[in-house]
Biopython code that builds the backbone (N, CA, C, O; Angstrom):
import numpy as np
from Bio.PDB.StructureBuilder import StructureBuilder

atoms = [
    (1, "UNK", "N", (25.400, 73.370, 48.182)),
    (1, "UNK", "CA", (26.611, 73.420, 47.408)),
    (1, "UNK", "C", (26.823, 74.816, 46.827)),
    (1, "UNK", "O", (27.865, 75.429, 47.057)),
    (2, "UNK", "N", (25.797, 75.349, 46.038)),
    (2, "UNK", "CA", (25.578, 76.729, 45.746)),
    (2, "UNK", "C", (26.279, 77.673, 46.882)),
    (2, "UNK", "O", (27.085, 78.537, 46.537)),
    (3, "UNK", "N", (25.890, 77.441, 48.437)),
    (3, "UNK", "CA", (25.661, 78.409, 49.035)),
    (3, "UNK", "C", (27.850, 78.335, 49.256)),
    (3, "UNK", "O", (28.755, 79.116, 48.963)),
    (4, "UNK", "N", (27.804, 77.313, 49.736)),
    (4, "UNK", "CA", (29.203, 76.897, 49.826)),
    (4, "UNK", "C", (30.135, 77.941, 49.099)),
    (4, "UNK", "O", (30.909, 78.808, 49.505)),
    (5, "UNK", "N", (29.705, 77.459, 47.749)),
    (5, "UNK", "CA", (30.856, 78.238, 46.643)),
    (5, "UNK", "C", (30.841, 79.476, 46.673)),
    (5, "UNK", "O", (31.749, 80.197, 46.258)),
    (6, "UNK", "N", (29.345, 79.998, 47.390)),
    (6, "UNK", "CA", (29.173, 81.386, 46.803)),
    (6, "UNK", "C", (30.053, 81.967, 48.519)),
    (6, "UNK", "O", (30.836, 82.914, 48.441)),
    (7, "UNK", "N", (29.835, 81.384, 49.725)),
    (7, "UNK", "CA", (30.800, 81.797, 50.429)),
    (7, "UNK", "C", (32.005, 81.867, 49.892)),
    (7, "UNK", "O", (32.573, 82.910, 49.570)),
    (8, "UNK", "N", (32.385, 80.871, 49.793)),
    (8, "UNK", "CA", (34.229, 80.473, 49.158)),
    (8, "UNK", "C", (34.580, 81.840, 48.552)),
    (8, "UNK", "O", (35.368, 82.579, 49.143)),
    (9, "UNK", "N", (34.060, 82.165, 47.484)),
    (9, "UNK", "CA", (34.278, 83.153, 46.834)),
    (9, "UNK", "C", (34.171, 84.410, 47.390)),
    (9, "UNK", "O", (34.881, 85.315, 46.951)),
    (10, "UNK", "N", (33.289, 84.632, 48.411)),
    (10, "UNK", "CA", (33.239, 85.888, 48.494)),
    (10, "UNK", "C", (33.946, 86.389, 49.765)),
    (10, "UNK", "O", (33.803, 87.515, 50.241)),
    (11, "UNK", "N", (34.862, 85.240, 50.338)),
    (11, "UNK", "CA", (35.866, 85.309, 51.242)),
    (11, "UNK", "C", (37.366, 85.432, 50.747)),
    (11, "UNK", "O", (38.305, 86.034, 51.269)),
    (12, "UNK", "N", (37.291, 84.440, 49.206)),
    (12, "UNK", "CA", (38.711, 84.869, 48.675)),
    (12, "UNK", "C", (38.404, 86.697, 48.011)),
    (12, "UNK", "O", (39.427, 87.381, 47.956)),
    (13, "UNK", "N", (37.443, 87.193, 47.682)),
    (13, "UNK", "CA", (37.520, 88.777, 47.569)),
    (13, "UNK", "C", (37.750, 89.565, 48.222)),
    (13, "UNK", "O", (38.345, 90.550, 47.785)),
    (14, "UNK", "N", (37.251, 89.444, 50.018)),
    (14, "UNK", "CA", (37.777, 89.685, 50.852)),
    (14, "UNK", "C", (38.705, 89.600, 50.888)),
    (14, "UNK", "O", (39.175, 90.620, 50.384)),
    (15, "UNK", "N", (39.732, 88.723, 51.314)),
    (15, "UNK", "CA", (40.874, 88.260, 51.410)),
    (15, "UNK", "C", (41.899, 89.271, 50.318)),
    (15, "UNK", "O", (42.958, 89.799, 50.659)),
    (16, "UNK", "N", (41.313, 89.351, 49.069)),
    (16, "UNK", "CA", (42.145, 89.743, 48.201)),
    (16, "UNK", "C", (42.158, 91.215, 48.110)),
    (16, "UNK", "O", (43.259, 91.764, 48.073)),
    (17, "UNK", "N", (41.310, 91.782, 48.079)),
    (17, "UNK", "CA", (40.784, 93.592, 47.999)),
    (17, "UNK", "C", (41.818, 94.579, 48.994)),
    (17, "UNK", "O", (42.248, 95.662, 48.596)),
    (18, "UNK", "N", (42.126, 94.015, 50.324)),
    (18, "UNK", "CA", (42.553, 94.308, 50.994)),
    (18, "UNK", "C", (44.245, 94.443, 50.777)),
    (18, "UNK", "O", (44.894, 95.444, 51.082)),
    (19, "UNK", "N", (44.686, 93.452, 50.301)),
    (19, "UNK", "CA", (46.320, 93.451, 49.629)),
    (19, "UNK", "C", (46.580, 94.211, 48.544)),
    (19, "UNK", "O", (47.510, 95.015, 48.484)),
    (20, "UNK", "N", (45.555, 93.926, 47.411)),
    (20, "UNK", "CA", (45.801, 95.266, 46.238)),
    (20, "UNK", "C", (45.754, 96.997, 46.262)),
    (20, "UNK", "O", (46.103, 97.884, 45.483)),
    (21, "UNK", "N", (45.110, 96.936, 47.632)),
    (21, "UNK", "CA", (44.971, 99.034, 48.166)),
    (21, "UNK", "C", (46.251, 99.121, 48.667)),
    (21, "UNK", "O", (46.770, 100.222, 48.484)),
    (22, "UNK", "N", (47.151, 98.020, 49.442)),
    (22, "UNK", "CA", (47.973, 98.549, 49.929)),
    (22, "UNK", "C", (49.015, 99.359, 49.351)),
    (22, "UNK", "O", (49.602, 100.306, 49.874)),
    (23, "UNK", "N", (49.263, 98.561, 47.505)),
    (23, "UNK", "CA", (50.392, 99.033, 47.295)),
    (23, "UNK", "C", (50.015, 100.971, 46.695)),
    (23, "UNK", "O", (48.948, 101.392, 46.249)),
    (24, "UNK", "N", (50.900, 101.506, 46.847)),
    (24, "UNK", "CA", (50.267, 102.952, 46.956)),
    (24, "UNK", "C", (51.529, 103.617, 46.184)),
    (24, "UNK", "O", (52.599, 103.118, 46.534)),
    (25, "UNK", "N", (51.621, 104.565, 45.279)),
    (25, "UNK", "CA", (52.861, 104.961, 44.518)),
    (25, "UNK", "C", (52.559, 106.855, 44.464)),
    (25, "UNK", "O", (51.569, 107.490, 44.102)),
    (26, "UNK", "N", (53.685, 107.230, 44.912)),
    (26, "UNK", "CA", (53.586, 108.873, 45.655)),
    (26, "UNK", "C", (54.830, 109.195, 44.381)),
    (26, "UNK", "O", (55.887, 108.595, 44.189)),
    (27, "UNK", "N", (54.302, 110.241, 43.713)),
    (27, "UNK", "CA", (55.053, 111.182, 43.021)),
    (27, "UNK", "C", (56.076, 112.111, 43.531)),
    (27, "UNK", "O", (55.878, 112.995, 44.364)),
    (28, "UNK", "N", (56.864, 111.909, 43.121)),
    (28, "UNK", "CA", (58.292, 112.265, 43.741)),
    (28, "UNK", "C", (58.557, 113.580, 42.974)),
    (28, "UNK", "O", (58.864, 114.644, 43.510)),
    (29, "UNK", "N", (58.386, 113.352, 41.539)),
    (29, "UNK", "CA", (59.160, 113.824, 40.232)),
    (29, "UNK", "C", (59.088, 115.553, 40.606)),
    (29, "UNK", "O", (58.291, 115.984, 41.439)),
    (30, "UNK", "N", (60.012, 116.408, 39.878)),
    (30, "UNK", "CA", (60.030, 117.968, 40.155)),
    (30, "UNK", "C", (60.212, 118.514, 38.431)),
    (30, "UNK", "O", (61.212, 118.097, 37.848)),
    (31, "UNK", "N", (59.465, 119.223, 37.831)),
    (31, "UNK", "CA", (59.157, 119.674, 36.698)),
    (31, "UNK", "C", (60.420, 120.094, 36.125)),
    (31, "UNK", "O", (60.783, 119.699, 35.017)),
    (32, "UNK", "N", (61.312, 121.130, 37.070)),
    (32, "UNK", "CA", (62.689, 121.377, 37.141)),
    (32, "UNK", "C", (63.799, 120.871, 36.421)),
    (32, "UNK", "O", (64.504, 121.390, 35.555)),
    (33, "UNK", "N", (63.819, 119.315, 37.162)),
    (33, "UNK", "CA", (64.737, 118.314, 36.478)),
    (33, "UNK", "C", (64.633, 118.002, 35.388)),
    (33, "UNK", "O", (65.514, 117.199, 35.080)),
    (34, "UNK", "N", (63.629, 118.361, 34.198)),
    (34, "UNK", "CA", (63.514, 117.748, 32.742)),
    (34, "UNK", "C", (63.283, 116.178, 33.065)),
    (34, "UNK", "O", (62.673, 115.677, 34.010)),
    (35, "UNK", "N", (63.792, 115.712, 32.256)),
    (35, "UNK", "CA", (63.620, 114.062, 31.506)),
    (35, "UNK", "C", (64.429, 113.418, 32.516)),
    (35, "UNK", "O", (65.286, 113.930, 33.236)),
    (36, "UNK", "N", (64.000, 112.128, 32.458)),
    (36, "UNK", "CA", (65.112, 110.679, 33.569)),
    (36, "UNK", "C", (65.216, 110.158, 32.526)),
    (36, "UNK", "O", (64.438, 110.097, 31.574)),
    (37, "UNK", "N", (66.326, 109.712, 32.705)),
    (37, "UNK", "CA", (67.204, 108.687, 31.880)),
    (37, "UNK", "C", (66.648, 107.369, 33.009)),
    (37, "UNK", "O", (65.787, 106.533, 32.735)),
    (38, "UNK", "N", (67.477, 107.492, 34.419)),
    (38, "UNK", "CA", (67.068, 106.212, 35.106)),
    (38, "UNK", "C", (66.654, 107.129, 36.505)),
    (38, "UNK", "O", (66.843, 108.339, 36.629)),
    (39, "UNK", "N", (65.966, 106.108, 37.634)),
    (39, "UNK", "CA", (66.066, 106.390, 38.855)),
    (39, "UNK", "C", (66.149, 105.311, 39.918)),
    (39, "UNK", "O", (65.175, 104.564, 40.002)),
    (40, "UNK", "N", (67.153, 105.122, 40.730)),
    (40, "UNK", "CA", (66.891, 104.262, 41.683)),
    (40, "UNK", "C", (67.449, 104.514, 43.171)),
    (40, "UNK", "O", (68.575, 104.942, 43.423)),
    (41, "UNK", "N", (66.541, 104.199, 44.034)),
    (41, "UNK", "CA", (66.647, 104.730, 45.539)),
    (41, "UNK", "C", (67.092, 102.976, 46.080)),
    (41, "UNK", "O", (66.805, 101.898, 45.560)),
    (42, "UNK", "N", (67.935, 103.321, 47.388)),
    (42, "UNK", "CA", (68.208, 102.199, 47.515)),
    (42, "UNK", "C", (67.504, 101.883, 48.871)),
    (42, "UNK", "O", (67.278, 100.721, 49.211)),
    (43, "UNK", "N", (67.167, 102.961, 49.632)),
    (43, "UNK", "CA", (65.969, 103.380, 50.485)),
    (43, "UNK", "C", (65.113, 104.103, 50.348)),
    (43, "UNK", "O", (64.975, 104.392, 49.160)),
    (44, "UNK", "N", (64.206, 104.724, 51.188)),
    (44, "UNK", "CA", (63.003, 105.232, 51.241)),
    (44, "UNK", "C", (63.535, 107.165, 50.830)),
    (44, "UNK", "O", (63.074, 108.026, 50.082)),
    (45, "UNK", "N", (64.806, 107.099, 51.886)),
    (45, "UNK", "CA", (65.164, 108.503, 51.770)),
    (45, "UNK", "C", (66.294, 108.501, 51.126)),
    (45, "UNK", "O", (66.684, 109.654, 50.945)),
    (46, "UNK", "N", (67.024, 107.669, 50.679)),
    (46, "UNK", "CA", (68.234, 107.615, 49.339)),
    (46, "UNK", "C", (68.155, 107.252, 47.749)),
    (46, "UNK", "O", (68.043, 106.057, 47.473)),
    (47, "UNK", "N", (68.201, 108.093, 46.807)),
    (47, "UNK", "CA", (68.205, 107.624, 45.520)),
    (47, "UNK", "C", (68.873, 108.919, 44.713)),
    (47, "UNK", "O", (69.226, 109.993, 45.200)),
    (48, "UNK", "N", (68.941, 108.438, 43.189)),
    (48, "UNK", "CA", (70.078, 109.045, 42.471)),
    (48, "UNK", "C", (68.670, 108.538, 41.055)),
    (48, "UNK", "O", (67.772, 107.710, 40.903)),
    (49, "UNK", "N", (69.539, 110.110, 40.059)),
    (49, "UNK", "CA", (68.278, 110.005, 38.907)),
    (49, "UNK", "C", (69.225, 110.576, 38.360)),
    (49, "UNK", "O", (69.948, 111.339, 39.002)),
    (50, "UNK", "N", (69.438, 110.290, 36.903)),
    (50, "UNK", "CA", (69.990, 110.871, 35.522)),
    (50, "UNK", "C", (69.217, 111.951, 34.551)),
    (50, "UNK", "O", (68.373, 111.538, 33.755)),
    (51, "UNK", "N", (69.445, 112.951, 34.619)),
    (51, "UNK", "CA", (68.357, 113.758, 34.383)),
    (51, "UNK", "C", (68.471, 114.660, 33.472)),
    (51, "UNK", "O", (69.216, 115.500, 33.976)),
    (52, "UNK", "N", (68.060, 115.150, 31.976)),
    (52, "UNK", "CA", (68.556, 116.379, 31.295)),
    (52, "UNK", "C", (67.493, 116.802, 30.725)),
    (52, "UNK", "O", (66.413, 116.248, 30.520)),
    (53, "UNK", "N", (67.988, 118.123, 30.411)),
    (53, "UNK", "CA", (67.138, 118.946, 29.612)),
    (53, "UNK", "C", (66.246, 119.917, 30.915)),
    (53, "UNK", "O", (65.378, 120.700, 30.529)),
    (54, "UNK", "N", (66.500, 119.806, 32.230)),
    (54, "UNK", "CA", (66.139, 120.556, 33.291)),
    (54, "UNK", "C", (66.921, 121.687, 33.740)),
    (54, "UNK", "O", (67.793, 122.059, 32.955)),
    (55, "UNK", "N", (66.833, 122.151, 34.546)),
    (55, "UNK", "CA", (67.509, 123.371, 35.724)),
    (55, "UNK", "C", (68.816, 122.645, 35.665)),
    (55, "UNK", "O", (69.901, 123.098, 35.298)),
    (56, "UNK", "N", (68.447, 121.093, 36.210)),
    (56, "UNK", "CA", (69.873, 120.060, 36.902)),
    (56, "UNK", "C", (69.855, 119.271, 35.866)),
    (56, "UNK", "O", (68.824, 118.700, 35.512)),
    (57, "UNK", "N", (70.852, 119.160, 35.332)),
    (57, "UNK", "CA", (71.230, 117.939, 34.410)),
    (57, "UNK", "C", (72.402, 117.067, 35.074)),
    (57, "UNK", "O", (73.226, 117.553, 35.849)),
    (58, "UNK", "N", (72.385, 116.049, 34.776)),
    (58, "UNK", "CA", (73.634, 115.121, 35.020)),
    (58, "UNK", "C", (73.063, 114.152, 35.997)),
    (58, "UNK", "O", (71.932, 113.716, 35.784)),
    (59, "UNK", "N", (73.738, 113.768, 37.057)),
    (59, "UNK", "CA", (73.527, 112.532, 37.934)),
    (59, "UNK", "C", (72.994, 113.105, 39.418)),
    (59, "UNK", "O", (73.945, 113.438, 40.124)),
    (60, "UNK", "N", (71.905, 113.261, 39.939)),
    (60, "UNK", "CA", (71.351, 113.820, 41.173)),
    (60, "UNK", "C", (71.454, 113.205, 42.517)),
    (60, "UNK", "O", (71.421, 111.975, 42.558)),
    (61, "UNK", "N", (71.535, 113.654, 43.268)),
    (61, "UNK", "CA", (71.129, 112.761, 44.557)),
    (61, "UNK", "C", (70.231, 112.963, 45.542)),
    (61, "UNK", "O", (70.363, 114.128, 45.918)),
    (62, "UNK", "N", (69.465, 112.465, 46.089)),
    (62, "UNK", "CA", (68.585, 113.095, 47.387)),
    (62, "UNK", "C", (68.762, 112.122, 48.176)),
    (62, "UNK", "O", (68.849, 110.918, 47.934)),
    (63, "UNK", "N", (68.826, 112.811, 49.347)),
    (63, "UNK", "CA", (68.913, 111.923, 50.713)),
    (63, "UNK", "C", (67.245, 112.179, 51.466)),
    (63, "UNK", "O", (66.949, 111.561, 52.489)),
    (64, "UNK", "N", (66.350, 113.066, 50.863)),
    (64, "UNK", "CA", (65.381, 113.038, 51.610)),
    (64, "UNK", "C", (63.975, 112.807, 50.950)),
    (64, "UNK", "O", (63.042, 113.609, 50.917)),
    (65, "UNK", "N", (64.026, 111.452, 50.395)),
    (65, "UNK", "CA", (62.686, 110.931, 49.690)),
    (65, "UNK", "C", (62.612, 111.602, 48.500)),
    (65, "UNK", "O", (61.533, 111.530, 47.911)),
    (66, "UNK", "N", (63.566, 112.287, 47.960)),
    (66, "UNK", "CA", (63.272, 113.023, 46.351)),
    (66, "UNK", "C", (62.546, 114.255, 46.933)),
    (66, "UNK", "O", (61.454, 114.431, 46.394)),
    (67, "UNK", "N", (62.822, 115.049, 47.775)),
    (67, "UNK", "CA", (62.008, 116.286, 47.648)),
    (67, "UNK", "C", (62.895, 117.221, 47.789)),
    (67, "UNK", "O", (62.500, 118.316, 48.190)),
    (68, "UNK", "N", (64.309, 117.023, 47.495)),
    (68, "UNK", "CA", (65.298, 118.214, 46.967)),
    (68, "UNK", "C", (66.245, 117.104, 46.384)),
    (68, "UNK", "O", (66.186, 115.881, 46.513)),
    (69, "UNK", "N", (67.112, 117.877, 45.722)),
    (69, "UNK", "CA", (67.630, 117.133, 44.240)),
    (69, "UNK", "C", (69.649, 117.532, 44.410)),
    (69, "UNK", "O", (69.814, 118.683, 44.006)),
    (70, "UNK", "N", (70.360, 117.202, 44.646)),
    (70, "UNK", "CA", (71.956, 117.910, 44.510)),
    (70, "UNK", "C", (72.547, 117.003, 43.383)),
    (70, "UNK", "O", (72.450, 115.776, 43.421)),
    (71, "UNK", "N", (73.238, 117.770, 42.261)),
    (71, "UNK", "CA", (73.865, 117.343, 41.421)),
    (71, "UNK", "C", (75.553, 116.945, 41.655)),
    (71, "UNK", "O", (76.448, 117.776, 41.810)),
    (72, "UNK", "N", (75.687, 115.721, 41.637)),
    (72, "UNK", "CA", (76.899, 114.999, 41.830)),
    (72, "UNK", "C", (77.982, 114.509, 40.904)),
    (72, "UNK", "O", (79.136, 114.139, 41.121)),
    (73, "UNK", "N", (77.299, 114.611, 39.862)),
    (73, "UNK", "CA", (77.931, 114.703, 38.613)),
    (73, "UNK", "C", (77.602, 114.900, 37.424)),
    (73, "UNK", "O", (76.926, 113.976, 36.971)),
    (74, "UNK", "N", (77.847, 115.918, 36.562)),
    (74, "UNK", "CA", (77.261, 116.614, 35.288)),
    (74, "UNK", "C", (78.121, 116.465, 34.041)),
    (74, "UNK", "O", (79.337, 116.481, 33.852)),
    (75, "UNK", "N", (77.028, 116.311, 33.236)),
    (75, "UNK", "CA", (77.224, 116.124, 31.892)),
    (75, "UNK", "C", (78.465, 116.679, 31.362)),
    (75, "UNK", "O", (79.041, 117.754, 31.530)),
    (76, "UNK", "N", (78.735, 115.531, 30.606)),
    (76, "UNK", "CA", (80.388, 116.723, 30.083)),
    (76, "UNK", "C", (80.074, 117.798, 28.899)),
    (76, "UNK", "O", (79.523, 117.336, 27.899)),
    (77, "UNK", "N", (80.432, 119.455, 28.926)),
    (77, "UNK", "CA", (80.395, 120.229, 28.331)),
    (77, "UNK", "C", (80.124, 119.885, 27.095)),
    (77, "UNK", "O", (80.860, 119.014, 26.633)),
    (78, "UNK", "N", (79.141, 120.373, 26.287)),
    (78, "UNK", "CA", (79.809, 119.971, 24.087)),
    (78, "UNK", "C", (79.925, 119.318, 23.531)),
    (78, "UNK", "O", (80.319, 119.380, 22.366)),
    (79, "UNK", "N", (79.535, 118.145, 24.328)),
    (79, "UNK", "CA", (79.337, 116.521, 23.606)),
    (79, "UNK", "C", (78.164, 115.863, 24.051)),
    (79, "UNK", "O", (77.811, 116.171, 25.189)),
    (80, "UNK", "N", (77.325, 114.864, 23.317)),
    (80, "UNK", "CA", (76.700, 114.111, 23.418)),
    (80, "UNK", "C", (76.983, 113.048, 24.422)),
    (80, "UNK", "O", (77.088, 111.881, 24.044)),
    (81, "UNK", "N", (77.104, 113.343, 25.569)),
    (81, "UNK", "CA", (77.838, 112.756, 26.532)),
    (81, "UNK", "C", (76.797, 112.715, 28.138)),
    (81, "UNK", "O", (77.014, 113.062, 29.299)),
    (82, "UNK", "N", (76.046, 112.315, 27.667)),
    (82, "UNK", "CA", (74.842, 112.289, 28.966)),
    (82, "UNK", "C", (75.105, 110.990, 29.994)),
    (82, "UNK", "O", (75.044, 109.812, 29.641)),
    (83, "UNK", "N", (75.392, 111.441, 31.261)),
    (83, "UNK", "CA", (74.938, 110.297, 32.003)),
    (83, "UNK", "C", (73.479, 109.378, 31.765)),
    (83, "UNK", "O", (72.303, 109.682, 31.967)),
    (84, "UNK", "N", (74.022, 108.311, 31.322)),
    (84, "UNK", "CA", (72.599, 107.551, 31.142)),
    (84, "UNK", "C", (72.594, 106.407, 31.701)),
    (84, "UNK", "O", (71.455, 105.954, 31.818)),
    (85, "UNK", "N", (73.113, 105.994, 31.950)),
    (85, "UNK", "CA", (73.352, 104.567, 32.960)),
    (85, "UNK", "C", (74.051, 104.845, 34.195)),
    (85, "UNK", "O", (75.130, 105.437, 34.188)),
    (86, "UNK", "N", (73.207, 104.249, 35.785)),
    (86, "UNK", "CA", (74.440, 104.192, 36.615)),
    (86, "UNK", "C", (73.657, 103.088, 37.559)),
    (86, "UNK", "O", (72.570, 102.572, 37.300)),
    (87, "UNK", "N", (74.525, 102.843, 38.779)),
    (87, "UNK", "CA", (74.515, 101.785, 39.846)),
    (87, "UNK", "C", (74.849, 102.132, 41.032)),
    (87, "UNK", "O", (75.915, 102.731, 41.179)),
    (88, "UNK", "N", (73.915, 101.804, 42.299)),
    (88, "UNK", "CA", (74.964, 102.002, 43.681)),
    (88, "UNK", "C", (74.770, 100.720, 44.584)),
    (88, "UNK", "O", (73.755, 100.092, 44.888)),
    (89, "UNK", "N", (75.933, 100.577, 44.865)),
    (89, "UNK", "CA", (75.914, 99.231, 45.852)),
    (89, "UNK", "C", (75.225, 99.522, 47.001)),
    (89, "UNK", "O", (74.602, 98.784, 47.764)),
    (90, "UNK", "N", (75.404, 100.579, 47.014)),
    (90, "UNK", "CA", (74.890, 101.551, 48.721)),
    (90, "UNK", "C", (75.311, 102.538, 48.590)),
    (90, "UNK", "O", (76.032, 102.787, 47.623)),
    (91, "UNK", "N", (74.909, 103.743, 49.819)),
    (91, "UNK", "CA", (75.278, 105.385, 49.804)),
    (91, "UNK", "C", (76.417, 105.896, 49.401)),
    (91, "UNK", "O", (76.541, 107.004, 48.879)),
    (92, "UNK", "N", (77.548, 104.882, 49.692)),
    (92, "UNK", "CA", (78.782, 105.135, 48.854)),
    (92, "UNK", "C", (79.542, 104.715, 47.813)),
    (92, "UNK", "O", (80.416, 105.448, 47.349)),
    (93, "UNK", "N", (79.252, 103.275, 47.244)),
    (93, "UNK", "CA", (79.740, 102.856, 46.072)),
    (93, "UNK", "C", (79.009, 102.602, 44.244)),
    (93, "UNK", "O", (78.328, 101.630, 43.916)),
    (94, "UNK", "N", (79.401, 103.752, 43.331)),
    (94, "UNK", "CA", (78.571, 103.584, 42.595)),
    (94, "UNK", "C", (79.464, 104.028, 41.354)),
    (94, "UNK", "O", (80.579, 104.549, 41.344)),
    (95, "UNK", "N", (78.300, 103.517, 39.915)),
    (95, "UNK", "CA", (79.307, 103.647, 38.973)),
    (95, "UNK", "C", (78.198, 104.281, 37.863)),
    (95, "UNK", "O", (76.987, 104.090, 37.983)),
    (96, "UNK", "N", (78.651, 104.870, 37.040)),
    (96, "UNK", "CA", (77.887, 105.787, 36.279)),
    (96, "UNK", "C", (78.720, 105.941, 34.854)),
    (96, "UNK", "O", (79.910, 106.237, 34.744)),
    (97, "UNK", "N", (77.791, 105.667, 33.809)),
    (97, "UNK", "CA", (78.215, 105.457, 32.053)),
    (97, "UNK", "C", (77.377, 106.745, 31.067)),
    (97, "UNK", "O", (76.279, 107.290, 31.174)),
    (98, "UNK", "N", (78.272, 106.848, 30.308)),
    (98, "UNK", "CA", (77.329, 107.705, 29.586)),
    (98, "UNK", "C", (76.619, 107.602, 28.655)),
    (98, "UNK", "O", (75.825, 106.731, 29.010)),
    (99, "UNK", "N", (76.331, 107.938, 27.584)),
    (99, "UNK", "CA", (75.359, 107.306, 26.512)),
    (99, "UNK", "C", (75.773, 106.967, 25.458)),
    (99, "UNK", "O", (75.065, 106.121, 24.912)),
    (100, "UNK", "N", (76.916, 107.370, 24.751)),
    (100, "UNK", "CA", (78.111, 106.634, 23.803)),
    (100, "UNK", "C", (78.905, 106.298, 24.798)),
    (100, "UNK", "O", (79.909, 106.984, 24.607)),
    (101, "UNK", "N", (79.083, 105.615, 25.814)),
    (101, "UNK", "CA", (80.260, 104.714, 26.345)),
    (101, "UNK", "C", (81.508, 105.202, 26.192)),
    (101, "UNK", "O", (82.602, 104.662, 26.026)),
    (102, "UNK", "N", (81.014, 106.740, 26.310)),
    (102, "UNK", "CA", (83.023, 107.271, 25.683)),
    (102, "UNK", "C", (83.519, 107.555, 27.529)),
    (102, "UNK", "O", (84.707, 107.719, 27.806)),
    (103, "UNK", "N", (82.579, 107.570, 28.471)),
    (103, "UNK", "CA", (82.764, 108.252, 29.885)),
    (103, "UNK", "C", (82.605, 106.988, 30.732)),
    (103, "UNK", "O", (81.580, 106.351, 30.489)),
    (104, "UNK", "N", (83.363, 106.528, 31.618)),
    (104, "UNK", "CA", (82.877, 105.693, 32.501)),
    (104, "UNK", "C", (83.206, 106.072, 34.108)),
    (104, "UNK", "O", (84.425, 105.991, 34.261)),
    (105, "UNK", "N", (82.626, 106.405, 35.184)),
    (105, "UNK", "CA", (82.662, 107.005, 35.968)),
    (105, "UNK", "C", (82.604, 106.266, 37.854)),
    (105, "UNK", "O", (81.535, 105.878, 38.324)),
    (106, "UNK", "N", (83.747, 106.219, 38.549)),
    (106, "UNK", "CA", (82.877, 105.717, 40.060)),
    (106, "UNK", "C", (83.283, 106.761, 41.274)),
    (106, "UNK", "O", (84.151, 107.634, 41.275)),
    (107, "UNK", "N", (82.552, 106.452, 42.087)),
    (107, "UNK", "CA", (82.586, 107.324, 43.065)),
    (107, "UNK", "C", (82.387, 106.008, 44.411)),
    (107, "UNK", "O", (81.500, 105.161, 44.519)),
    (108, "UNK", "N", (83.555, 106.267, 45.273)),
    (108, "UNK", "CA", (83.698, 105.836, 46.509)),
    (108, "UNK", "C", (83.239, 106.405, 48.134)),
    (108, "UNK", "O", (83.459, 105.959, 49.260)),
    (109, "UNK", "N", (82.300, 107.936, 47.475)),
    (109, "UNK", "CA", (81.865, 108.266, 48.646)),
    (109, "UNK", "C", (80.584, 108.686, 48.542)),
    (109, "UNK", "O", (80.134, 109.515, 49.334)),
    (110, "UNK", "N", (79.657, 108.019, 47.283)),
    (110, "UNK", "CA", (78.305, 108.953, 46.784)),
    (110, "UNK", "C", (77.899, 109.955, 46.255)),
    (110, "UNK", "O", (76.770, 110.245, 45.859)),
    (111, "UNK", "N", (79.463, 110.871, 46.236)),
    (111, "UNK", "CA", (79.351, 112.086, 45.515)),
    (111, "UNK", "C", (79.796, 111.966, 44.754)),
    (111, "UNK", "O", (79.862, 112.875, 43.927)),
]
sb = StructureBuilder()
sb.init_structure("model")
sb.init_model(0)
sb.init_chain("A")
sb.init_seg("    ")
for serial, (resi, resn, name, xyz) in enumerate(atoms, 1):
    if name == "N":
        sb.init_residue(resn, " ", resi, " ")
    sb.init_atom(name, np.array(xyz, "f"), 0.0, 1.0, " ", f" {name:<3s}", serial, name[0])
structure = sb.get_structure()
């Protein structure tokens, strides 16, 4: 009975060791950009980040896994007016808020 359990067990560790290495998390981030507000990719090589206090401030985009950055829409001049919230349905439909809710923003082609 001993020997039983002590298999059992040391087949569900097996079993299990192998699924927890897989998940694996690769640093994207560039010193450049300052602070995220948010980031979300909707693929592997598409995502958009809210970003200030960097080189790029405002709303970014990369089409190539985050390892170059194009700004698509920037902060409004002289006000406390940071993109801080946004959304994309996909590569082209998305909507973007600012941080007092005085800006509300969409774009029909990703840029």
């Amino acid at each position: 009975m001993k020997l039983k359990r002590f298999l059992l067990q040391m087949t569900s560790t097996v079993v299990l060791v192998p699924c927890f290495s897989l998940a694996q998390w690769q640093d994207v981030s560039n010193s450049q950009l300052g602070n995220f507000f948010q980031c979300k990719f909707i693929s592997s090589q598409n995502g958009w980040i809210s970003a200030i206090g960097g080189m790029q401030q405002g709303l970014l985009r990369t089409t190539d896994g985050g390892m170059t950055w194009t700004r698509i829409l920037d902060h409004q001049p002289g006000t406390f007016n940071w993109i801080y919230s946004f959304d994309f349905l996909d590569d082209s439909i998305g909507f973007a808020a600012s941080v007092r809710g005085q800006k509300c923003f969409r774009t029909l082609n990703g840029l």
